[in-house]
ROFI-821297 format. One record per residue (C-alpha): residue number from 1; y, x, z. Coordinates in nm, 4 decimals, padded with zeros to 6 digits. Layout:
<atoms>
+-----+----------+----------+----------+
: pos :       yy :       xx :       zz :
+-----+----------+----------+----------+
: NUM :        Y :        X :        Z :
...
+-----+----------+----------+----------+
</atoms>
This chain:
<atoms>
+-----+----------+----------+----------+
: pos :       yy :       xx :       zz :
+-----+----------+----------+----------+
:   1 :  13.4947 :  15.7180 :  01.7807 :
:   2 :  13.3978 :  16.0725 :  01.7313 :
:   3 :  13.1010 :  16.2574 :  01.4935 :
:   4 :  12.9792 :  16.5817 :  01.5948 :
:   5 :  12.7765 :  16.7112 :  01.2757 :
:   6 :  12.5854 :  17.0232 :  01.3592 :
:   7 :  12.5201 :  17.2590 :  01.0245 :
:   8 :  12.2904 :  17.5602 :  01.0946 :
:   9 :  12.5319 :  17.8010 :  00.9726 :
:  10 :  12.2761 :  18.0660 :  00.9239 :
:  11 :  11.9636 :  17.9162 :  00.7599 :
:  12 :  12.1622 :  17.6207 :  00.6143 :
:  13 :  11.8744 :  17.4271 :  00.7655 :
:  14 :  12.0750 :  17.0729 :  00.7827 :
:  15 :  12.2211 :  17.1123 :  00.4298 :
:  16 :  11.8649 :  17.2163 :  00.2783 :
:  17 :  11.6874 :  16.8850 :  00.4904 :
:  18 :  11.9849 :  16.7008 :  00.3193 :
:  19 :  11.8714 :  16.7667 : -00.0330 :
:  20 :  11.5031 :  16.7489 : -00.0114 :
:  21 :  11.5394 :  16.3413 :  00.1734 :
:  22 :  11.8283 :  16.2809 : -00.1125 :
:  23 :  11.5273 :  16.4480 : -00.3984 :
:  24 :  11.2315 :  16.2551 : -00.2428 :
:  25 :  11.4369 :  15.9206 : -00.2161 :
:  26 :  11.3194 :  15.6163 :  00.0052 :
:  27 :  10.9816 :  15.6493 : -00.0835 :
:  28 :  10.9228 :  15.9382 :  00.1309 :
:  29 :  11.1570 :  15.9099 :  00.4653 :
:  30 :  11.0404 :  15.7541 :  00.7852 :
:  31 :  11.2138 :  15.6283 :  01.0322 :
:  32 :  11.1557 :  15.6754 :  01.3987 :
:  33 :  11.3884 :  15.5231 :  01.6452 :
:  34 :  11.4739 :  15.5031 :  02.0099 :
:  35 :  11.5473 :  15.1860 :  02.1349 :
:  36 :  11.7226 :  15.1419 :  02.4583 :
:  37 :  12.0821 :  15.3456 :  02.3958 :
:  38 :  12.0080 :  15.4596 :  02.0506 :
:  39 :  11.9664 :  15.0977 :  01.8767 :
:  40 :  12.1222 :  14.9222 :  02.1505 :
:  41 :  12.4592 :  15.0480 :  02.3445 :
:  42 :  12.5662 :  15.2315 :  02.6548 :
:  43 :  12.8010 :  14.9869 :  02.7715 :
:  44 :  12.8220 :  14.6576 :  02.6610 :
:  45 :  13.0762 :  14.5089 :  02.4885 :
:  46 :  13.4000 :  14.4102 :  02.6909 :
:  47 :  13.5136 :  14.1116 :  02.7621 :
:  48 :  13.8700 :  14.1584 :  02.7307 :
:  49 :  14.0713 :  14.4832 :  02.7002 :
:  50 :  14.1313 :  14.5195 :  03.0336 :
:  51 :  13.7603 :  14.4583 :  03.1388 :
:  52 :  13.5363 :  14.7281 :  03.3295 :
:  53 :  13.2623 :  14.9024 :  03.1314 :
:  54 :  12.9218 :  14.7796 :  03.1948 :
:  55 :  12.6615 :  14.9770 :  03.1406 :
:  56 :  12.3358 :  14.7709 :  02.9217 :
:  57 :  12.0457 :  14.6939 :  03.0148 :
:  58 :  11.7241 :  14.8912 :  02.9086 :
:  59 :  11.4185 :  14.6521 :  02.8572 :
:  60 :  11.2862 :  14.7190 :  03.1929 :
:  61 :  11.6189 :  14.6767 :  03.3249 :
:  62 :  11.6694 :  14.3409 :  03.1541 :
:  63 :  11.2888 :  14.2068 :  03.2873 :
:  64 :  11.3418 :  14.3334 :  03.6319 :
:  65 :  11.7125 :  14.2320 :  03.7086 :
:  66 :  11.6448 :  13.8824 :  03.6075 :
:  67 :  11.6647 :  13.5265 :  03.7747 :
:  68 :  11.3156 :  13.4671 :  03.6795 :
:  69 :  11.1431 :  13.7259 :  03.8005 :
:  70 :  11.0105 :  13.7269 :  04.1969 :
:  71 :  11.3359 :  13.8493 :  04.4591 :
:  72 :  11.1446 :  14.1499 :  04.5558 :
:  73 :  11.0996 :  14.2509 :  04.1921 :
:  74 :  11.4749 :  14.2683 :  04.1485 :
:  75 :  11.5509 :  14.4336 :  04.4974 :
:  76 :  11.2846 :  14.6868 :  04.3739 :
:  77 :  11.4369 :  14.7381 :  04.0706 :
:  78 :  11.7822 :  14.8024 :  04.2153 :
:  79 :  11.6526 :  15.0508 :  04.4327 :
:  80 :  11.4223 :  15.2132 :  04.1867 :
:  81 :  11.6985 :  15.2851 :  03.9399 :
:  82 :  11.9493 :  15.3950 :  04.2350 :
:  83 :  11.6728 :  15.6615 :  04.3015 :
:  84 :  11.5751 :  15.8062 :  03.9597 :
:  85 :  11.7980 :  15.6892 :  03.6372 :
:  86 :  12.0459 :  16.0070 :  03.8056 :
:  87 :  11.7788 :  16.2182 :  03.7919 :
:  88 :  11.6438 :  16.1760 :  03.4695 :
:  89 :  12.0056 :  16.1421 :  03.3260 :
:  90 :  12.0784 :  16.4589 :  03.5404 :
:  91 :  12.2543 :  16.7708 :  03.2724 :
:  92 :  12.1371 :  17.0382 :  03.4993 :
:  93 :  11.7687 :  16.9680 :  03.5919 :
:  94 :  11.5071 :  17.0511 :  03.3907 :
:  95 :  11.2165 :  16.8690 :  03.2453 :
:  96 :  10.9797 :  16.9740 :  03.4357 :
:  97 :  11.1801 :  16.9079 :  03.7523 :
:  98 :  11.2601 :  16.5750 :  03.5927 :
:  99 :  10.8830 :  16.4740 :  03.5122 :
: 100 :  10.7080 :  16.3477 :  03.8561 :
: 101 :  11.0228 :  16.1789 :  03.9609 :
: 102 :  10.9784 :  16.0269 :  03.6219 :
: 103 :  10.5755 :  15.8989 :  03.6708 :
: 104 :  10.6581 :  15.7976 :  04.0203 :
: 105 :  10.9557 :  15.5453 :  03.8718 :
: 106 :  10.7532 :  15.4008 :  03.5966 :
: 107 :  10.4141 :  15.3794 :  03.8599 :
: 108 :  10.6699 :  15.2053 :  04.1124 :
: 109 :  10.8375 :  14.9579 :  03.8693 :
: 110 :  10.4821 :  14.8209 :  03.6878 :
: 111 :  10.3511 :  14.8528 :  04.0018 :
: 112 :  10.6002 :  14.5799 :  04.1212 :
: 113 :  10.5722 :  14.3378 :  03.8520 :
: 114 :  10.1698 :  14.3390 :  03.8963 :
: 115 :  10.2489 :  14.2863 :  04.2761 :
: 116 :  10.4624 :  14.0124 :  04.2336 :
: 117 :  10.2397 :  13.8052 :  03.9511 :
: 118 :  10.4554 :  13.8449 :  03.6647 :
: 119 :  10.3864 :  13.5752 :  03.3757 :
: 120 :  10.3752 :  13.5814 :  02.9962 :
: 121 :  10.6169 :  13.3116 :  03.0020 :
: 122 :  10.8750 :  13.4779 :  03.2426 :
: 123 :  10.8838 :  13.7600 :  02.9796 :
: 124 :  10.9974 :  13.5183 :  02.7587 :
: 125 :  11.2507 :  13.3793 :  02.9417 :
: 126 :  11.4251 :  13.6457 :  03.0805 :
: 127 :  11.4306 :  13.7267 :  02.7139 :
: 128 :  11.6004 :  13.3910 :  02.5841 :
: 129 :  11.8496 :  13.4152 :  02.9392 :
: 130 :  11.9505 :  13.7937 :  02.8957 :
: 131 :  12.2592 :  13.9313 :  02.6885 :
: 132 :  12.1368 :  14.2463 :  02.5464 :
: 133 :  12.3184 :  14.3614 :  02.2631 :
: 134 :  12.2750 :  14.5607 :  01.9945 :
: 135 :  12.4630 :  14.9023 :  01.8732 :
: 136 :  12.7299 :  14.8110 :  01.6070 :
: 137 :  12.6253 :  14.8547 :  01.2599 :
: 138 :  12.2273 :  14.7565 :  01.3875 :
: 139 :  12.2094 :  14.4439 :  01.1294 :
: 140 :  12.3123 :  14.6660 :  00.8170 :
: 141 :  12.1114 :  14.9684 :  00.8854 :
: 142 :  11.8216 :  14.7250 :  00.9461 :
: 143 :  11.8505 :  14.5252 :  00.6318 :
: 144 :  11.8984 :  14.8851 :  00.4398 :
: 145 :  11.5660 :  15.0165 :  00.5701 :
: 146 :  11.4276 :  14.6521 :  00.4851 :
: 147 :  11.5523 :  14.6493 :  00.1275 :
: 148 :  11.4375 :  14.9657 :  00.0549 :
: 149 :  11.0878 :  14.9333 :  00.2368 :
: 150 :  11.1028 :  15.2392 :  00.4487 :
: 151 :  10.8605 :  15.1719 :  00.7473 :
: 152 :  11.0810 :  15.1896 :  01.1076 :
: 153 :  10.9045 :  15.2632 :  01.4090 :
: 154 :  11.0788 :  15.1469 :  01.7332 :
: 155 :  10.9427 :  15.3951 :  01.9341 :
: 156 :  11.0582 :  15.3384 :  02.3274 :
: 157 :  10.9737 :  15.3982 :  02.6779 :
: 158 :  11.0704 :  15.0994 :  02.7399 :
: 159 :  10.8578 :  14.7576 :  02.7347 :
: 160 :  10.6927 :  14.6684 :  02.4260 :
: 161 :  10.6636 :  14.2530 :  02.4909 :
: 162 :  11.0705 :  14.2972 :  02.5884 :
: 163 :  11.1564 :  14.5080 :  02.3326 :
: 164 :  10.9428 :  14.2665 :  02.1107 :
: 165 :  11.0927 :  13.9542 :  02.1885 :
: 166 :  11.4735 :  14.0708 :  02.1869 :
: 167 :  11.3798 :  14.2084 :  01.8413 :
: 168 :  11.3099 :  13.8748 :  01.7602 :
: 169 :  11.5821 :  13.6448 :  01.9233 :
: 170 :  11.8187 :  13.8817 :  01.7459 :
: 171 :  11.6994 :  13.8457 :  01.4090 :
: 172 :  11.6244 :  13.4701 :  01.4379 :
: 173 :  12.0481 :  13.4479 :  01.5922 :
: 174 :  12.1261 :  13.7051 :  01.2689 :
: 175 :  12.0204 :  13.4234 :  01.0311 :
: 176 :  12.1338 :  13.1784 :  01.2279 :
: 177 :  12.4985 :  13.3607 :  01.2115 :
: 178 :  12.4251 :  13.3875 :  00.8219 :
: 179 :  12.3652 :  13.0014 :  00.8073 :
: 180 :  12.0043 :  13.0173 :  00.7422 :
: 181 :  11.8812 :  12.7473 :  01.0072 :
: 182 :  11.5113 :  12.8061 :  00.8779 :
: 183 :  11.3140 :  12.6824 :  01.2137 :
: 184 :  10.9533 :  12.6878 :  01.0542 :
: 185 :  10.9284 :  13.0564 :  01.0437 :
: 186 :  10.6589 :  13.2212 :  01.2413 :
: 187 :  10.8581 :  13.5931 :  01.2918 :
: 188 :  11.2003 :  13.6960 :  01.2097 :
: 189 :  11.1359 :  14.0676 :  01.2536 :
: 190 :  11.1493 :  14.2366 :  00.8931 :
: 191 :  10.7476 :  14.3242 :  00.8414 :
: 192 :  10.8776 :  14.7113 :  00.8085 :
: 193 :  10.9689 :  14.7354 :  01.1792 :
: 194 :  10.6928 :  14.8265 :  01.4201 :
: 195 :  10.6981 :  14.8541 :  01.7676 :
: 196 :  10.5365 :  15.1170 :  02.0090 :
: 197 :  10.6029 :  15.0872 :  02.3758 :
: 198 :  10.4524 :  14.9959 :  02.6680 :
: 199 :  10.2483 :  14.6578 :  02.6307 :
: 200 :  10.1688 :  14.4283 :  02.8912 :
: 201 :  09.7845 :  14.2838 :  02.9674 :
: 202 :  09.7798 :  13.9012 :  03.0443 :
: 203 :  09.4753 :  13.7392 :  03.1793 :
: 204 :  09.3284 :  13.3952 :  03.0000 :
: 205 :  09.6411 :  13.2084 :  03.2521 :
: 206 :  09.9056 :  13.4650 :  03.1171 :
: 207 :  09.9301 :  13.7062 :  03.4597 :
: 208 :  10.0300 :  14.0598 :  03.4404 :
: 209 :  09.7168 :  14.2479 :  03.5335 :
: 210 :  09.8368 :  14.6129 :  03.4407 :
: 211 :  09.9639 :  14.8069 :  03.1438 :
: 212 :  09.7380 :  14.9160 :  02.8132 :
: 213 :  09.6940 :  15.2872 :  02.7889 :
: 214 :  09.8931 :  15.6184 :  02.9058 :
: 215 :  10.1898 :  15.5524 :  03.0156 :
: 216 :  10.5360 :  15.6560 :  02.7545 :
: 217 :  10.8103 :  15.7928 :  02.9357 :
: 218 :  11.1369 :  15.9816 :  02.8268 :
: 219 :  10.9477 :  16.2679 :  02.8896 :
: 220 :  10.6438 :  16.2323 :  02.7131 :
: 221 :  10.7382 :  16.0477 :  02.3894 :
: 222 :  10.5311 :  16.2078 :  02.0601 :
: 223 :  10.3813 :  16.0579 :  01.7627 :
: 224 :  10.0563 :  16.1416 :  01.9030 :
: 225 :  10.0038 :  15.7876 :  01.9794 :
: 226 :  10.1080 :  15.6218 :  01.6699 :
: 227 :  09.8561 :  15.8036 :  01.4154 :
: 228 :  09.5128 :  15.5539 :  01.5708 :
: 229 :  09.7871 :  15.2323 :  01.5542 :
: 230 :  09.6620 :  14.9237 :  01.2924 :
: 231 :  10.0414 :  14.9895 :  01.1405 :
: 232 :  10.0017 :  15.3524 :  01.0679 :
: 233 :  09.6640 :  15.3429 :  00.8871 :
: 234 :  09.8020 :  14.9595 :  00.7218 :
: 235 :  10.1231 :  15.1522 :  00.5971 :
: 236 :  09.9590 :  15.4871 :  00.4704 :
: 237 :  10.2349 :  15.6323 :  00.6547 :
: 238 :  10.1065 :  16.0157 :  00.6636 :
: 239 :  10.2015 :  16.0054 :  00.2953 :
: 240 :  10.5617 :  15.9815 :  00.3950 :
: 241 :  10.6924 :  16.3429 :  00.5005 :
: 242 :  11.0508 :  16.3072 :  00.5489 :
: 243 :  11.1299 :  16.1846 :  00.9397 :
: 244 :  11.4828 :  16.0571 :  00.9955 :
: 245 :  11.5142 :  16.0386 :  01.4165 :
: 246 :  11.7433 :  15.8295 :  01.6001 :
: 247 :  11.7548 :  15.9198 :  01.9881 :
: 248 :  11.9488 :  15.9425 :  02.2948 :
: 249 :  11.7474 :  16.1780 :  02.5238 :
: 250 :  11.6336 :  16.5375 :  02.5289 :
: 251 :  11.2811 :  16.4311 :  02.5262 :
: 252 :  11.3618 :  16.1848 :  02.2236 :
: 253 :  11.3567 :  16.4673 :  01.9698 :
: 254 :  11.0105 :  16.4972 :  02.0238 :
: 255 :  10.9222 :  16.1527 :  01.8856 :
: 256 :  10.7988 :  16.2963 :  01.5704 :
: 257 :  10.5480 :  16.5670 :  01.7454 :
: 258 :  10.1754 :  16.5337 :  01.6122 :
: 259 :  10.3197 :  16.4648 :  01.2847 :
: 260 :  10.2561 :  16.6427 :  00.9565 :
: 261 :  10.6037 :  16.6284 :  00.8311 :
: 262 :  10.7984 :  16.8926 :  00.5488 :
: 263 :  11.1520 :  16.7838 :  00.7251 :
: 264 :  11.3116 :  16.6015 :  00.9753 :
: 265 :  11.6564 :  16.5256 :  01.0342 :
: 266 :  11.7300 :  16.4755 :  01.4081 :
: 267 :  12.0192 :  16.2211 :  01.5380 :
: 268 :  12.1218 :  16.2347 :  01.8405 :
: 269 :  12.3704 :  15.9670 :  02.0599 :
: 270 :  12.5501 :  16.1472 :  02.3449 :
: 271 :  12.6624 :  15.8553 :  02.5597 :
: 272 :  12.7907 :  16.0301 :  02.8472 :
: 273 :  12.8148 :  16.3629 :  03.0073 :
: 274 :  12.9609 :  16.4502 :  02.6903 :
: 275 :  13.0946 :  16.7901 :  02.8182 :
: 276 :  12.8543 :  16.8690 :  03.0537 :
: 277 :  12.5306 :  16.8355 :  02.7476 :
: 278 :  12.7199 :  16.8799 :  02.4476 :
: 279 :  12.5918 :  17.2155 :  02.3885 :
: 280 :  12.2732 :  17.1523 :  02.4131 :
: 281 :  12.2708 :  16.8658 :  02.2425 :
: 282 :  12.3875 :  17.0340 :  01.9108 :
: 283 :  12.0607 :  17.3128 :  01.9612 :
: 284 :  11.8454 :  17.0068 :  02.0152 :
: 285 :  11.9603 :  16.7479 :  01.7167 :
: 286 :  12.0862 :  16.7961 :  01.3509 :
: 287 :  12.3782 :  16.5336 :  01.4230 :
: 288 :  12.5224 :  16.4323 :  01.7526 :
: 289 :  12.7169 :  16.1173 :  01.7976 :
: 290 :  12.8938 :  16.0883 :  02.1165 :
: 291 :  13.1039 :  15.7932 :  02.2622 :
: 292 :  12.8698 :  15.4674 :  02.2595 :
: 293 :  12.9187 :  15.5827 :  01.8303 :
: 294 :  12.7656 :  15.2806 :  01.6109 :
: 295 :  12.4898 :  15.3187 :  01.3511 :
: 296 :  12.7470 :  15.3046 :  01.0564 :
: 297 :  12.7446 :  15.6563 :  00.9944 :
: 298 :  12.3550 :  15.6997 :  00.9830 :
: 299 :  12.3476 :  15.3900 :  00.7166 :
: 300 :  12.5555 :  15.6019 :  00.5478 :
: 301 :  12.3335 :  15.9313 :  00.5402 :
: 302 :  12.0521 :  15.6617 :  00.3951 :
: 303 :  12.2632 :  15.5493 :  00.1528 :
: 304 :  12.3401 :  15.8930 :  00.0164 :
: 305 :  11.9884 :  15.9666 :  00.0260 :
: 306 :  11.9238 :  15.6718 : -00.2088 :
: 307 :  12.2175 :  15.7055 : -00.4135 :
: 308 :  12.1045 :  16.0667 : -00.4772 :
: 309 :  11.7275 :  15.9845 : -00.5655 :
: 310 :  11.8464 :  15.6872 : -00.8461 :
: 311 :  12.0927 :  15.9562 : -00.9810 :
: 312 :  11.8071 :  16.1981 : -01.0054 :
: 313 :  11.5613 :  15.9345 : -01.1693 :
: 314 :  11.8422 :  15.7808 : -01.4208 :
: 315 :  11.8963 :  16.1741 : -01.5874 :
+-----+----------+----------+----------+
</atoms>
């Protein structure tokens, strides 16, 4: 496993954003994370040590590719992600080159589950049937951010009723794991974690009729659309001005646009093309993990941020 920690050598930017989150303490950070490859994996875990790499599945990959859904949906899907996940993984093309191929994918793929009648309940169940995993070190970074009641927005292009419901089957298996067999409890998401994705709209018999609002794509991700959302106003979360970000993509850094913010501290994961976007990927984030690299290492950075602030309160 291998950390890449960028320092801005000149301004002593990262060292500076360091010591005003570890002053403020808790009570000021927020966190904004991708989801697909940032709090989940690259590859999923092998099954033995001599076992290919698979690449995970995003949330729209883990809807479309399954059993449940209609045979054309997952033929579509195949061919869909053929066509454009090179392109908008793609080192040397631009954003702007990268953004229509980008529309046309996400028009195409909602486009098919509408087509083919997609239920409420099929969500579900390709939910409950699917493997996704989660990044190494996700359980302790979440219970952290729990514990010390720092709001974490889930911020993805992915879908939000997928995203929603694998949140929740892996916090109801977590307490399983941890031999709470509580079965009367209504969610098992902590309350600080908030979701903003794509949603689904269901008719009265639970049919897909479309999607709610602009579309979110890799290349259009900013906090624009978070400041109107019930959560935001509920959590007073414009009072909070430090913004730690946990992404994957170029276009993830941007999560925190719209924002009135003093710092934020930028994490990148470099999954692959490690050489090839390296570079880059040190201009664009504060800290660059590369190599499928778990979440231990930003726990860590919270931890010292908290350790710090009590220090600073006890004297």
């Amino acid at each position: 496993m291998q950390y890449i920690y960028r320092y801005f050598t000149l301004s002593h930017g990262f060292a500076r954003k360091v010591k005003k989150f570890a002053r403020d303490g808790p009570e000021q950070l927020l966190v904004i994370a991708d989801f697909d490859r940032t709090l989940t994996p690259y590859y999923k875990p092998r099954r033995g040590p001599k076992a290919p790499l698979e690449q995970e599945s995003s949330s729209h990959g883990l809807l479309m590719s399954s059993s449940v859904v209609h045979p054309q949906v997952r033929v579509g899907e195949r061919e869909l992600f053929a066509r454009f996940y090179p392109v908008e993984m793609s080192p040397v093309l631009s954003e702007s080159e990268k953004l229509p191929f980008m529309e046309q994918w996400y028009d195409k793929a909602h486009g098919l589950l509408v087509e083919h009648a997609l239920t409420k309940a099929q969500v579900k169940e390709a939910v409950e049937l699917g493997g996704l995993t989660f990044r190494p070190g996700f359980h302790s970074l979440l219970k952290l951010l729990e514990t010390r009641e720092v709001p974490t927005l889930v911020f993805s292009a992915g879908i939000y009723d997928v995203i929603h419901a694998a949140l929740e089957k892996e916090f109801k298996a977590e307490r399983k794991r941890n031999g709470d067999a509580s079965s009367g409890q209504q969610t098992y998401t902590p309350g600080n974690v908030h979701v903003v994705s794509n949603m689904m709209r269901f008719d009265a018999q639970g049919r897909l009729q479309g999607f709610d609002g602009t579309t979110i794509h890799s290349l259009n991700k900013s906090a624009r659309v978070l400041l109107d959302s019930p959560f935001w106003k509920k959590g007073q979360l414009e009072k909070r001005h430090n913004v730690l970000l946990l992404g994957d993509s170029r276009g993830d850094v941007r999560m925190a646009e719209g924002l009135k913010t003093d710092e934020i501290i930028r994490v990148g994961f470099l999954n692959v093309h490690v050489e090839e976007a390296l570079e880059e990927y040190l201009e664009l984030y504060d800290v660059v993990l590369t190599h499928d690299a778990s979440l231990a290492s930003v726990e860590m950075l919270i931890e010292q941020f908290a350790a710090a602030s009590a220090k600073e309160e006890a004297h």
